[in-house]
N, C-alpha and C positions, 0 to 999 in steps of 0.2 A: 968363728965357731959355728958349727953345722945346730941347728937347733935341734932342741929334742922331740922326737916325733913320739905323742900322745897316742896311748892305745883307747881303741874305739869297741864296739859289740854294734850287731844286729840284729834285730828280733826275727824269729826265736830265739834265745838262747844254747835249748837241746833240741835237735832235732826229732827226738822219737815221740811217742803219743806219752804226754803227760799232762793229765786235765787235771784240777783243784790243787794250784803244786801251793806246798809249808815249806818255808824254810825256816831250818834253826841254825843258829849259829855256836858254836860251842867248840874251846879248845881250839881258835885261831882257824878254822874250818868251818864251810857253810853245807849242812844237810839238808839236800829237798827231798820231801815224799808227794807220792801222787797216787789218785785213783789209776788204776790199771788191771789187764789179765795178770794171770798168774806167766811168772817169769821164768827164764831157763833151767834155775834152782830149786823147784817146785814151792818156795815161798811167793808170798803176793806183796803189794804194797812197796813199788820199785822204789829202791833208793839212792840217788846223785850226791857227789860230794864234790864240791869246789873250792879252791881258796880265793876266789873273787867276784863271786855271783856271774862271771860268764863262761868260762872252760869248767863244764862239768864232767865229771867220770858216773858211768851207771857201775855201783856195787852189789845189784844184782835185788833180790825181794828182800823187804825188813823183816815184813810177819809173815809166822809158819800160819795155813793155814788153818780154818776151824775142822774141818772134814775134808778127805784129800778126793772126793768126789767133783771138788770146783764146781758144784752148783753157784754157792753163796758168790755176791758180788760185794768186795770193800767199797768202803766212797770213803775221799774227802779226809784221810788219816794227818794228826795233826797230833806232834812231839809236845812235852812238855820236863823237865829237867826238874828233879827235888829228891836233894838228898844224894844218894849214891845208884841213882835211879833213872832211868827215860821211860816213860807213860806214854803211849801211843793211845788216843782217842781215834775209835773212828765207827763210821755204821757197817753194820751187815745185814742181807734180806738178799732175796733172789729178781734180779732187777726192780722196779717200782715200787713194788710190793713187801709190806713187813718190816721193812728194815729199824732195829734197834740198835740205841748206841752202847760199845762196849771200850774197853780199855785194856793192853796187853803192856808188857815190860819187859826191860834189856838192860842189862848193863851196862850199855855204849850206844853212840845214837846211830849207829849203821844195824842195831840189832844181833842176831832173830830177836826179834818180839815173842813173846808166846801169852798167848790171849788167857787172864788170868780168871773166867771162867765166872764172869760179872755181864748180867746185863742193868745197865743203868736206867735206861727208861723205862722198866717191865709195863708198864699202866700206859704207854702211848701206842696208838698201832701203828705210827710213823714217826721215826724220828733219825733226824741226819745233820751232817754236818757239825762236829761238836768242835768248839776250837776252846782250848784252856789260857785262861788268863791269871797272872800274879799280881793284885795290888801293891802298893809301897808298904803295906803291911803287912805282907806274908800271907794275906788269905788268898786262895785261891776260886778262880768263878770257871762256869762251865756254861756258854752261848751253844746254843744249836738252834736247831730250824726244828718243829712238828705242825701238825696239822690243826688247823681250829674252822669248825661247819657253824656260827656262828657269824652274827655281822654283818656289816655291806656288801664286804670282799671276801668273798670265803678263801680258801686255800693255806697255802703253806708260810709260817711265820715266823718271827725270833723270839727265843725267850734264855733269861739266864736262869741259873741257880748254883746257889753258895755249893761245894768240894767241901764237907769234912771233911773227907780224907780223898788220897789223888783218885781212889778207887771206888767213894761212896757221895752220891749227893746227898742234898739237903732233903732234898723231895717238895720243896715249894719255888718251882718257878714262877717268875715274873714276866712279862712281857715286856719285850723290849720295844720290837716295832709290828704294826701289822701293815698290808697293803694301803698303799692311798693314793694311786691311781694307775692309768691302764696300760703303763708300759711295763708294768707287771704282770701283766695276764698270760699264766701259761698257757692255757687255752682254753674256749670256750666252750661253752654246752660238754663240760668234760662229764663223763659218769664215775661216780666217785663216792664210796658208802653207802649207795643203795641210792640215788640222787643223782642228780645232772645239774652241774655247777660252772657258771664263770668263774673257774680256777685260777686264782691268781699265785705268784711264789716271791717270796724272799726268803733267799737261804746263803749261803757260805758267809755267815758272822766272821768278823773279826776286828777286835778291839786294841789300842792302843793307847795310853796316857799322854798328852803331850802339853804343855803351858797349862796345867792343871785341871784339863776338863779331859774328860772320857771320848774318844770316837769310835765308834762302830761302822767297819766297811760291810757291808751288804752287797749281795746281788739279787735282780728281780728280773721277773720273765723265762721267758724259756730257754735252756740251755743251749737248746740245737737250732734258734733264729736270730737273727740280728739286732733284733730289740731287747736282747740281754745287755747289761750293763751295769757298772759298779757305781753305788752311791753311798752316802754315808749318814748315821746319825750322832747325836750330840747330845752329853750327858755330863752332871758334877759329880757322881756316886756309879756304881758299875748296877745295880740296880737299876737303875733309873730315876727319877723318869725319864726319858728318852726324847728330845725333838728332832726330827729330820726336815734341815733348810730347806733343802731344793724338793718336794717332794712329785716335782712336774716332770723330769727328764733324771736320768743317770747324769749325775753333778760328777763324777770322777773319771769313767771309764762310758766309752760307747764306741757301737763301730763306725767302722771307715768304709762306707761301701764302696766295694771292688778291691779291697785289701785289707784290709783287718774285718774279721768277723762276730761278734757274741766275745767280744775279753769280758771274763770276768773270772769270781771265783778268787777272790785276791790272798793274800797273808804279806803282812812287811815287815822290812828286815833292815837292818843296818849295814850301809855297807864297808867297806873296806877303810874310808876316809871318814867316817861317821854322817853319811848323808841317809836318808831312809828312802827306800827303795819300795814300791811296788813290783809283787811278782803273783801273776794271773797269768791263767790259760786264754787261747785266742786261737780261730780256726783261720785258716788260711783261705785263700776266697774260693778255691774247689771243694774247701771242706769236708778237705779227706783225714784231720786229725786234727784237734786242739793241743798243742803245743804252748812250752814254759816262754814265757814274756818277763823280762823287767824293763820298768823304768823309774826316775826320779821322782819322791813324793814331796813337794815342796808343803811348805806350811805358809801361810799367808792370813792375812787378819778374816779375809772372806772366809777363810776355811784349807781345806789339805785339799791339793790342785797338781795336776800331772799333763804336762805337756803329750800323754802318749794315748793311744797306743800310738808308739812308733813302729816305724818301719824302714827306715831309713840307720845309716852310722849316727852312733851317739858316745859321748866320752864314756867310755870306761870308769866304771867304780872305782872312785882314790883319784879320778883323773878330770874332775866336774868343773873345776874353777878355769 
């Protein structure tokens, strides 16, 4: 009997520029969104659908834009499912600058989105990266990154706060994590608020339950260098408090010099077979486009550990054992 020959993937998954990719899963289909220009459609915020986190199809942009002038730049859009509903969080600002979090909706997770005319962080003058989480008890939290000029480490941080509703926070966030050391420095002597600051960042939150304590994947540093990378913290409540193990080096994700570049920016998924996946962006060593990555997120007593980034063949989702 000729054996069965196991299907494999290679990183990248999509070929084309998708940086901070989400994926949801819903209705036996896997949705990724990503930061991007505006697409052939004249929507923004590209969206991929796959039935096994590696053959994706592009369906073209979720959200209609806010003004069809394409000033604004989206970051970092992340789905969330309630009710007979999809909620698209994500920030808008004109590159670096301004950016507030807002939240649009669709009744299917490929969209149009249409931004429902909410800014959520009005009182931040930076705020990015929101990712929505669901307790085992129906409440719902909201992680993002803003700015705090305070401290040892100034720059950009995590904080959550409680979702009354998919479309209203609480308005008391808590801090999740702030910087704690230097492979977090976006950079130096940055000018910033009327100031010049050793900028540091941790930004693309994202949080998952797993043997009953809370994780928090992180990324810190700068997005466009090599000392970007994915690390995590550790929590028993989605509040916190928060402790982060490794706080010396990216404990998850780091690059590969001369082939893998700055992976980070993660969201996980389950896949096909029920194993949990990591999926971050990673430039290629010309670093002509950060591109969709998965790989396997094992869970181990030290903590959640990933063989990757790969770059080499590796078994296909449903095809691990």
């Amino acid at each position: 009997m000729t054996p069965t020959r196991r299907r494999s993937y290679t990183n990248p998954v999509y070929g084309g520029y998708f940086a901070d990719p989400f994926v949801l899963e819903y209705g036996g289909m896997y949705y990724a969104y990503g930061t991007g220009g505006v697409q052939p459609d004249g929507r923004v915020v590209e969206v991929l659908q796959s039935p096994n986190l590696v053959d994706w199809t592009s369906l073209g942009g979720a959200l209609e834009p806010l003004t069809l002038d394409h000033k604004l730049d989206y970051w970092a859009p992340e789905v969330a499912h309630s009710g007979d509903r999809f909620y698209m969080y994500y920030s808008a600002g004109v590159g670096d600058k301004g950016h507030a979090l807002r939240v649009a909706s669709a009744p299917q997770p490929q969209g149009p989105f249409w931004d429902m005319g909410l800014v959520l962080t009005p009182d931040e003058p930076f705020a990015i990266d929101p990712s929505p989480f669901r307790d085992d008890d129906g409440q719902w939290y909201l992680f993002y990154a803003k700015d705090f000029l305070d401290g040892e480490r100034v720059g950009t941080a995590l904080v959550v706060d409680r979702l009354r509703s998919m479309t209203r926070l609480e308005g008391s966030p808590r801090t999740v994590l702030r910087a704690s050391a230097d492979w977090q420095i976006y950079q130096r002597q940055r000018p910033m608020y009327g100031g010049v600051h050793d900028w540091h960042t941790l930004e693309g939150p994202f949080v998952v339950k797993r043997g009953g304590r809370y994780y928090c994947f992180f990324s810190g540093g700068n997005w466009q260098e090599a000392s970007y990378g994915v690390s995590y913290a550790v929590a028993d409540h989605p509040l916190g408090p928060w402790l982060e193990p490794h706080p010396g080096a990216p404990a998850v994700l780091k690059t590969l010099p001369g082939t893998v570049i700055g992976p980070g920016h993660n969201s996980v998924v389950r896949g096909p077979g029920g194993q949990d996946y990591l999926v971050y962006h990673a430039w290629d060593p010309a670093k002509t486009a950060r591109r969709m990555c998965i790989d396997r997120l094992l869970w181990t007593p030290e903590g959640p550990h990933t063989d990757g980034p790969s770059f080499t063949p590796q078994p296909a989702p449903g095809e691990e054992r």
